[in-house]
C-alpha positions as CSV (number, residue, x, y, z in Angstrom):
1,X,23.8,14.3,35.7
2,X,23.1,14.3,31.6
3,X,26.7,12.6,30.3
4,X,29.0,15.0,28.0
5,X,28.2,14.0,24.4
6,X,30.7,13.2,22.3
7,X,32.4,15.9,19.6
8,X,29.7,15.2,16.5
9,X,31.6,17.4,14.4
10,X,34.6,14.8,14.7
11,X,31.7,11.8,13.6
12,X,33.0,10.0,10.3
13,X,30.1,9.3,7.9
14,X,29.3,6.1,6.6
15,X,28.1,7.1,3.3
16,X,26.1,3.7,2.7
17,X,24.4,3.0,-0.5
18,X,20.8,2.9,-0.5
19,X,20.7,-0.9,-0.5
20,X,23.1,-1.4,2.5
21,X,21.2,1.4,4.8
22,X,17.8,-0.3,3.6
23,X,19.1,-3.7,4.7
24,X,20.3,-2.9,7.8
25,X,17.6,-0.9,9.4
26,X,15.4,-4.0,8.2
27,X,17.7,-6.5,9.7
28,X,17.0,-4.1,12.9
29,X,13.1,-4.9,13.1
30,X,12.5,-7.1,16.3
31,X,12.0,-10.4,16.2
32,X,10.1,-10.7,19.4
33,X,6.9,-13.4,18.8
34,X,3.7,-11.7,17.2
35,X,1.3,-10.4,19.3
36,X,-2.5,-10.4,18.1
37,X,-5.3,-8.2,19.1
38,X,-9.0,-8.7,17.6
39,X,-10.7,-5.4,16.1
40,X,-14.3,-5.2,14.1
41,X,-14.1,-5.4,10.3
42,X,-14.7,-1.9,10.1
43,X,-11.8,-1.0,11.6
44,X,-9.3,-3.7,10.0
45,X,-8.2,-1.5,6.9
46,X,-4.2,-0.7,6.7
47,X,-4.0,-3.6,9.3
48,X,-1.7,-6.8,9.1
49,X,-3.2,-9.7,10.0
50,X,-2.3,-11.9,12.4
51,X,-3.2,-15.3,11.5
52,X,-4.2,-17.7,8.8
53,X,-7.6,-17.9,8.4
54,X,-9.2,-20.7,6.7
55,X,-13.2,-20.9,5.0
56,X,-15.6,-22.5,7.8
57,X,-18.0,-22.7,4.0
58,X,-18.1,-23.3,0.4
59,X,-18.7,-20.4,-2.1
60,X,-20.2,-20.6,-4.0
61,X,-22.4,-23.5,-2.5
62,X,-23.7,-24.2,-5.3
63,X,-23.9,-24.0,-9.2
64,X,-25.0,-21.3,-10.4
65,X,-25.4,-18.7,-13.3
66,X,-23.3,-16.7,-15.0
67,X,-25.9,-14.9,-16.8
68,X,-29.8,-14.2,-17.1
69,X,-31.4,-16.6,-19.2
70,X,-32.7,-20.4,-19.6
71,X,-31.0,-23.2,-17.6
72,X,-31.4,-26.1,-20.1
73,X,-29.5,-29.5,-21.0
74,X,-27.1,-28.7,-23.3
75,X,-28.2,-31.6,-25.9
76,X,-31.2,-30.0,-26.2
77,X,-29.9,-26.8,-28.0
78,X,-27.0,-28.3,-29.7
79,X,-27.2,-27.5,-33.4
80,X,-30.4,-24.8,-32.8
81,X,-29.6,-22.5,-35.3
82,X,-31.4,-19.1,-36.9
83,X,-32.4,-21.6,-39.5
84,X,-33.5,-24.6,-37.2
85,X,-34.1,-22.7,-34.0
86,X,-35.2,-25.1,-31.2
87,X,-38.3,-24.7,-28.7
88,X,-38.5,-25.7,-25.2
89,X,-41.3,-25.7,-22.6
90,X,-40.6,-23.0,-19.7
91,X,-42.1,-24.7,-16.4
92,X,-40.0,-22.2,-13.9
93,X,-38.6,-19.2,-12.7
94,X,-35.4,-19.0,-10.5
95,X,-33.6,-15.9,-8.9
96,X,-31.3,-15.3,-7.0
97,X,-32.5,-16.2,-3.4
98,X,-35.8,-17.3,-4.5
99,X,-37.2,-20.5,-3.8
100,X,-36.1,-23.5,-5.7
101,X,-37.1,-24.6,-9.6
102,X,-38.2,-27.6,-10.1
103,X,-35.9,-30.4,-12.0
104,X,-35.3,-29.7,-15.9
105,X,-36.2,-32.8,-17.8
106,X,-35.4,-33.2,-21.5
107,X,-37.5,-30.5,-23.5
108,X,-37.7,-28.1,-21.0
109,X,-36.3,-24.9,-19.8
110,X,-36.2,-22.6,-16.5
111,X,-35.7,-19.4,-16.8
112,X,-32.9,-17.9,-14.6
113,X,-31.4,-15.0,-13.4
114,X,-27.3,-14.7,-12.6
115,X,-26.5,-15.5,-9.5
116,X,-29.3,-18.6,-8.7
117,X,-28.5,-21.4,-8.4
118,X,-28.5,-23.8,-11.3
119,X,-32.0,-25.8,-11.0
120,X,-31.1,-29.7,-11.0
121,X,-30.8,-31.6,-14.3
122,X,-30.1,-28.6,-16.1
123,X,-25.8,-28.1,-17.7
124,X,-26.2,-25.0,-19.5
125,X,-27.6,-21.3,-19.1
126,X,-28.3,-19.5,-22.9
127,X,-28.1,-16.2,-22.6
128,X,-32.0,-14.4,-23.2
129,X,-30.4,-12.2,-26.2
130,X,-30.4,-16.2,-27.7
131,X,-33.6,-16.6,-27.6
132,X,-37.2,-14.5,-28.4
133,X,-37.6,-14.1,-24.5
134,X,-40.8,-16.0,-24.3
135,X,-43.0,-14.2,-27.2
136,X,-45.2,-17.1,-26.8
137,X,-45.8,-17.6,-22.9
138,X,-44.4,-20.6,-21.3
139,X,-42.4,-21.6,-24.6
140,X,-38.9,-19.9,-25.2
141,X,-37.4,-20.7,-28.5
142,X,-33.2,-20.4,-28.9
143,X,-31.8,-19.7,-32.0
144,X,-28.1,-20.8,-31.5
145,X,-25.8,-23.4,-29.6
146,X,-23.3,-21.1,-28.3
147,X,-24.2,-21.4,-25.1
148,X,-24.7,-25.1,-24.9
149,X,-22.3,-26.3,-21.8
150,X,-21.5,-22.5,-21.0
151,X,-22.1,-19.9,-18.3
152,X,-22.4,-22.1,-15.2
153,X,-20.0,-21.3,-12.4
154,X,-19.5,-24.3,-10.7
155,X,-19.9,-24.8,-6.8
156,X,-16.8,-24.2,-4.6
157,X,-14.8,-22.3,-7.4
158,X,-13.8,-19.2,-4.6
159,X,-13.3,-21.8,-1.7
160,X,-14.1,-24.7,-0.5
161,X,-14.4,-25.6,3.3
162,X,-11.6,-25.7,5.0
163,X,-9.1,-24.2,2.2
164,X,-6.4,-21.8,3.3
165,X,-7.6,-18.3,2.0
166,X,-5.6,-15.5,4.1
167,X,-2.3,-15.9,5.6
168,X,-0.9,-14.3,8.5
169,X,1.3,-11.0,7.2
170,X,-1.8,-10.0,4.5
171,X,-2.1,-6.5,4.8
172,X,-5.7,-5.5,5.0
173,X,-7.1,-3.5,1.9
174,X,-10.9,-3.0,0.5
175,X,-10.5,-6.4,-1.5
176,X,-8.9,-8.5,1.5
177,X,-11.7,-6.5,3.3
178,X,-14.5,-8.3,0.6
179,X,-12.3,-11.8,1.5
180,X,-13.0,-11.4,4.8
181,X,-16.8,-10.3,4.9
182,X,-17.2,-13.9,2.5
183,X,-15.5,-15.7,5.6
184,X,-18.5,-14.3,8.1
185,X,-15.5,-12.0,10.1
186,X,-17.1,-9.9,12.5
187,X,-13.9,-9.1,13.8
188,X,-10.5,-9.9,12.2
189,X,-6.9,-10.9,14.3
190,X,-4.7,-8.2,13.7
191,X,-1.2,-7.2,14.9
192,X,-0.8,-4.3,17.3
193,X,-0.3,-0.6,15.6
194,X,3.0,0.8,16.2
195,X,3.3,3.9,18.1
196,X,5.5,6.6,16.2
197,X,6.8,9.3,18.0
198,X,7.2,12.0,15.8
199,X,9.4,15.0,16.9
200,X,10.6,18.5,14.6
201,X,13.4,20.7,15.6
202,X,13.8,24.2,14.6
203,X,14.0,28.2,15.5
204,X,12.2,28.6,12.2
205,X,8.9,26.2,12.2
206,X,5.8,27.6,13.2
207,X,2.2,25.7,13.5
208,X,-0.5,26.3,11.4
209,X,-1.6,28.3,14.8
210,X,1.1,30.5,14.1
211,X,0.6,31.2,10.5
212,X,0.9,35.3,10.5
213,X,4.8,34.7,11.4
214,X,4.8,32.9,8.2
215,X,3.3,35.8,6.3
216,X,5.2,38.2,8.4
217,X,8.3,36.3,7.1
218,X,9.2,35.5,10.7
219,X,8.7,31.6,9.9
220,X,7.9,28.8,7.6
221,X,5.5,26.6,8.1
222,X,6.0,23.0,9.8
223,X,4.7,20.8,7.4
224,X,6.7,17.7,8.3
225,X,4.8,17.4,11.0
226,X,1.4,16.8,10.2
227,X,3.1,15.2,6.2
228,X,5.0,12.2,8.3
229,X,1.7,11.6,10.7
230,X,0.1,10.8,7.8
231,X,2.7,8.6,5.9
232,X,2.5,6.7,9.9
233,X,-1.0,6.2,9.5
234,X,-0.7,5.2,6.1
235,X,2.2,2.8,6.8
236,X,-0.2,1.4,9.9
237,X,1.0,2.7,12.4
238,X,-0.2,5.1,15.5
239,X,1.6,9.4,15.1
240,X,2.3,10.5,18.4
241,X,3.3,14.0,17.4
242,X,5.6,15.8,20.0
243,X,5.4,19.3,18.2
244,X,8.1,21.4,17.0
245,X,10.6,22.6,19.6
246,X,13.5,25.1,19.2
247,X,17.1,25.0,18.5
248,X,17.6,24.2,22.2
249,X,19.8,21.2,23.2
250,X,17.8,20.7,26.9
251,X,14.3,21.6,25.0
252,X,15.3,18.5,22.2
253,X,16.1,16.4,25.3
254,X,12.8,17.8,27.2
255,X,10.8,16.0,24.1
256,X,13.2,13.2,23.5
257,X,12.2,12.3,27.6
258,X,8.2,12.2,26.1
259,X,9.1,9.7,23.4
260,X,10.2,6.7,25.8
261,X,7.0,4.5,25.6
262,X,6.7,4.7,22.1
263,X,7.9,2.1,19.7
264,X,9.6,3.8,17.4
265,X,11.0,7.6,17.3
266,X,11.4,9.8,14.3
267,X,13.2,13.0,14.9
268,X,13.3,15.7,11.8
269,X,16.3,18.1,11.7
270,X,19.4,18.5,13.4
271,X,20.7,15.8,11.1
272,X,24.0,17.5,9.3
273,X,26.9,19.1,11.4
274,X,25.9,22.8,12.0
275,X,26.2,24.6,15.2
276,X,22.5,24.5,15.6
277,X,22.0,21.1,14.9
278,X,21.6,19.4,18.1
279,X,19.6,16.7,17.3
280,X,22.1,14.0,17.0
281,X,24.0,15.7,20.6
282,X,21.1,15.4,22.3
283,X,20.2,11.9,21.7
284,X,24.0,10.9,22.6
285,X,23.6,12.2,25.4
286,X,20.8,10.2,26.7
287,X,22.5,7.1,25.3
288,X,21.8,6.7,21.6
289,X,23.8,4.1,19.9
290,X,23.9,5.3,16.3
291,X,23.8,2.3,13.4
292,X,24.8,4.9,10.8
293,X,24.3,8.0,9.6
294,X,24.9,9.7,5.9
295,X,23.7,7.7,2.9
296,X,24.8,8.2,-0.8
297,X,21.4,9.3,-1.9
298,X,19.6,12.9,-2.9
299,X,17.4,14.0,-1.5
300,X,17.5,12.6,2.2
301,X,21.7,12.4,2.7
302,X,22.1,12.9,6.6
303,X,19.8,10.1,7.0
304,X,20.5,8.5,10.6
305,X,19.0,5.3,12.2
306,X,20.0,4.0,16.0
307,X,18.9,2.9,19.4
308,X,18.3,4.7,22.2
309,X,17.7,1.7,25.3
310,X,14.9,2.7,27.0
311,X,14.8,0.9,30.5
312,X,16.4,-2.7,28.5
313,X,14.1,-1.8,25.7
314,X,15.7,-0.4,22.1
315,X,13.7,1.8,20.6
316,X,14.8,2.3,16.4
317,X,15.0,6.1,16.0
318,X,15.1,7.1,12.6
319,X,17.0,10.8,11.8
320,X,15.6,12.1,9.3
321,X,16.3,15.9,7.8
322,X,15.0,18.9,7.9
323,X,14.1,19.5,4.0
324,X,10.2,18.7,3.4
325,X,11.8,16.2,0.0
326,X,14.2,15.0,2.2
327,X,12.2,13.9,5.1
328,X,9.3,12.9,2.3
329,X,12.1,10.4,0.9
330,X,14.0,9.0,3.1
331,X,10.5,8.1,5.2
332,X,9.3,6.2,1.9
333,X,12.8,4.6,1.7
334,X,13.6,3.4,5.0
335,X,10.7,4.3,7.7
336,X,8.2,2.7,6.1
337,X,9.1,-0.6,5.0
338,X,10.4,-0.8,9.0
339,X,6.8,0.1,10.0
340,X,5.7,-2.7,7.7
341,X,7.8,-5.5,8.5
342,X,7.6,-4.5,12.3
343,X,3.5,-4.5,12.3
344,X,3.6,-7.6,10.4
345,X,3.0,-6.6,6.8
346,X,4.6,-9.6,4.9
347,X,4.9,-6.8,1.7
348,X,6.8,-3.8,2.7
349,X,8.5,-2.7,-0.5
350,X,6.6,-0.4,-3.1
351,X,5.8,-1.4,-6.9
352,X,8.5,0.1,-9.2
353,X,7.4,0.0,-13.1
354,X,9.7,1.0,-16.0
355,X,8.8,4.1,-17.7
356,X,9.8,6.4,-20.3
357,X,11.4,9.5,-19.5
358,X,9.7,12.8,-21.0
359,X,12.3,15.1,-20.5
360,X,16.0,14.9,-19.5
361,X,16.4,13.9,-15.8
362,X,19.4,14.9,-13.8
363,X,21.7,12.5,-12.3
364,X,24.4,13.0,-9.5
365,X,28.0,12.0,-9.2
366,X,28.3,9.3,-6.5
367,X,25.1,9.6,-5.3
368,X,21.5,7.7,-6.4
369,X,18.6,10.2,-7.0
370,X,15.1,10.0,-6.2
371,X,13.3,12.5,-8.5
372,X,9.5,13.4,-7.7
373,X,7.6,12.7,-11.0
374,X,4.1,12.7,-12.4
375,X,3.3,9.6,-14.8
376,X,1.4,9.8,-18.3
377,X,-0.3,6.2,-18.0
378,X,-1.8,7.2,-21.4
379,X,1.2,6.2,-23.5
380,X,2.6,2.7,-23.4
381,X,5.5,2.9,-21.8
382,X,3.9,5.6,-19.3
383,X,5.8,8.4,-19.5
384,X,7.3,10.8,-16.4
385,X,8.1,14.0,-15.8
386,X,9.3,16.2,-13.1
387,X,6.6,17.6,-10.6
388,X,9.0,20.9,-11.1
389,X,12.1,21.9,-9.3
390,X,13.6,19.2,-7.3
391,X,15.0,21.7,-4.5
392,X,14.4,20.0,-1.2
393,X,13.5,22.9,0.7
394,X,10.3,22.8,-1.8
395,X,6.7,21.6,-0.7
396,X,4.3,22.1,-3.6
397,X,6.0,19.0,-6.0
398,X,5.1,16.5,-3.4
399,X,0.9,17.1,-3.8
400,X,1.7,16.1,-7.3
401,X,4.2,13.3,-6.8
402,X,3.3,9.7,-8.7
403,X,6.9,8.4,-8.0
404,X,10.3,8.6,-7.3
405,X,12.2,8.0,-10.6
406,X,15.5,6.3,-9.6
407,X,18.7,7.1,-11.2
408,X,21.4,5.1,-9.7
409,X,24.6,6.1,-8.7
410,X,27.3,5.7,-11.6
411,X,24.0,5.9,-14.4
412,X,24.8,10.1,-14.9
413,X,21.7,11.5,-16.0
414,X,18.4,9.9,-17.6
415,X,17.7,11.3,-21.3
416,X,14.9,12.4,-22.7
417,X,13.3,9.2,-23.9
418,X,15.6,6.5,-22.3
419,X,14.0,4.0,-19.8
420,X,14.5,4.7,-16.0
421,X,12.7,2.3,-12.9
422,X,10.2,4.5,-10.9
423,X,9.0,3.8,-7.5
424,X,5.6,4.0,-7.3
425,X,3.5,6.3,-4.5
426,X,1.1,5.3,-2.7
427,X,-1.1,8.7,-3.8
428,X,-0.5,7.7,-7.2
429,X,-3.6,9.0,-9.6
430,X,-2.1,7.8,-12.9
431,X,-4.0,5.2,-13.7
432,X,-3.6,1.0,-14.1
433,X,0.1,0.6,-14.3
434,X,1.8,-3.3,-14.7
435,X,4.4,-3.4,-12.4
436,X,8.1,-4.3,-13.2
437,X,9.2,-5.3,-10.0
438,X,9.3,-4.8,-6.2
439,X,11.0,-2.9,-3.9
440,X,13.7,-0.2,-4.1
441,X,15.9,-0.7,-7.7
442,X,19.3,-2.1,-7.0
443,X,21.8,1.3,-6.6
């Protein structure tokens, strides 16, 4: 028999700051040893790795040249001039791959493409715009020094054998991806994705299956859904999507039954105090242990985070609401640095950069607010402004969404002009931005 739940209007709420609620859901991540599993490089990309990994080879292993030219001995050009240009004999060709030079002696030249590597004797590569590219075959005559003990990258100057080059906790992106190509990894030791149950509540939602209700006016759409699958996958983890189900107290229980073998749960809705809201009774009632619930932020307040033990295993469920920009924020705020540190990621906070404000940003008494902006990289500081009304019911903002600009509880509002801290998106399209700090700015 399902336990009576206890009277959730009579709940106090925490009212946390940002910074406490962030600190305690990571203090919540398990702490259970590492587990690895080995996947194809192809397949490696959003993925924390799992061990150090160390170069079983030199790169380069060799010498070789930083641009196409002549390899030479430096003596032998110092001092060459437009006005005393010197001349050397050309007794080789070397590219890249191709078979070896012979040795340059004294007087003599090879000429080289970048990349090959640097024939033996030979300290110096002069670049072919230096010299009159061979006018006279099998003679090559250099008209300045410049060059004379440049543009050879030495042997060994990305690794050496045997050098520590990836530590366990890098998360996997196209360069690591390059890294790990250079080490010969056919496959790559990765930690396990996290499976993220992901359930919406509401008489209202309606699939994109049922989209003539929403035309009808008989529904919105359920675009939490298929938004917080993709911040999972992004995050690295695996969406298990339960669907939408109705204002129904057995019906959220029904789905809350489907989400025991995932690893994490995150329901959307339900989170405030109204009649219909039956998230938070339902989960009581199958023997959640709420950490806290209510944080001083906008948008995202009735944030929740708990346990529900699942045969001697917890599994963190996060409560996020119901409002598109709520659900959007409080999943970049606190659900996805817990994805992070849980699969392994040793980085789990986002960039933040200091920008200038282009128009007059609202604060809020008592509370921090996270404020969907576009950045102008163009101007130096970049410069934000609103994606358009900051209503959290609203969808459209988000597609155009570079960053949270933060304005910290106690600040009042940002003017036009002043300097505010902006969290930076992972869909960002701005441009090259120099970050200020890490993480989540101090409320």
């Amino acid at each position: 028999m399902t336990p009576a739940a206890p009277d959730f209007e009579a709940r106090v709420a925490d009212w946390l700051s940002v910074e406490e609620a962030t600190s305690r859901v990571l203090a919540a991540v398990p702490t259970t040893p590492a587990k690895c599993e080995r996947v194809p490089l192809s397949e490696a990309l959003g993925r924390a790795l799992a061990e150090d990994l160390r170069a079983s080879a030199t790169l380069p292993p060799w010498p070789n040249s930083a641009m196409d030219g002549y390899a030479v001995h430096g003596n032998d050009v110092t001092g060459a001039s437009q006005e005393r240009p010197v001349a050397l004999r050309v007794v080789g060709l070397l590219r890249a791959g191709g078979a070896p030079a012979p040795r340059v002696e004294a007087g003599e030249a090879v000429r080289i493409m970048t990349g090959a590597p640097l024939p033996d004797g030979a300290d110096s590569v002069v670049r072919r715009e230096d010299t009159d590219e061979e006018s006279e075959p099998g003679r090559v005559v250099i008209h300045t020094d410049r060059d004379a003990g440049r543009n050879v990258r030495p042997g060994g100057q990305d690794m050496r054998d045997g050098d520590l080059v990836l530590e366990a906790g890098a998360t996997i992106t196209p360069g690591v991806v390059a890294v790990l190509a250079a080490l010969g990894r056919v496959e790559v030791p990765v930690r396990p994705r996290l499976s993220v149950a992901i359930l919406t509540t509401g008489d209202e939602l309606r699939p994109a299956t049922r989209y003539d209700d929403v035309r009808a006016g008989a529904g919105i759409p359920d675009s939490n859904g298929p938004m917080l699958a993709a911040a999972v996958r992004a995050a690295g983890g695996r969406p298990v999507l339960l669907g939408s189900v109705p204002d129904d107290r057995y019906a959220v229980v029904g789905a809350l039954e489907q989400a025991k073998d995932a690893d994490v749960l995150v329901t959307v809705g339900g989170a405030s105090m109204g009649e219909a809201d039956l998230v938070k009774r339902a989960l009581e009632s199958a023997g959640f242990d709420l950490d806290f619930w209510r944080v001083r932020m906008r948008p995202g307040s009735p944030f929740s985070f708990g346990h529900l033990h699942r045969e001697g295993r917890p599994e963190p469920v996060f409560g996020l609401p119901g409002n598109p920009a709520s659900a959007f924020v409080t999943f970049e705020l606190f659900v996805r640095p817990f994805l992070l540190r849980a699969g392994g990621h040793r980085r789990v906070a986002r960039h933040a950069i200091a920008c200038r404000a282009g128009e007059h940003l609202k604060g809020a008494e008592g509370l921090t607010l996270f404020t969907r902006v576009s950045i102008d990289a163009s101007t130096s500081p970049p410069t934000v402004r609103t994606t358009g009304p900051q209503t959290s019911g609203l969808v459209s903002g988000l597609a155009h969404a570079d960053g949270l600009a933060v304005i910290p509880e106690g600040h009042g509002a940002a003017q036009e002009g002043s300097m505010v801290d902006v969290i930076l998106l992972g869909q960002s399209t701005a441009g090259p931005l120099t970050p200020r700090h890490d993480g989540v700015p101090s409320a």
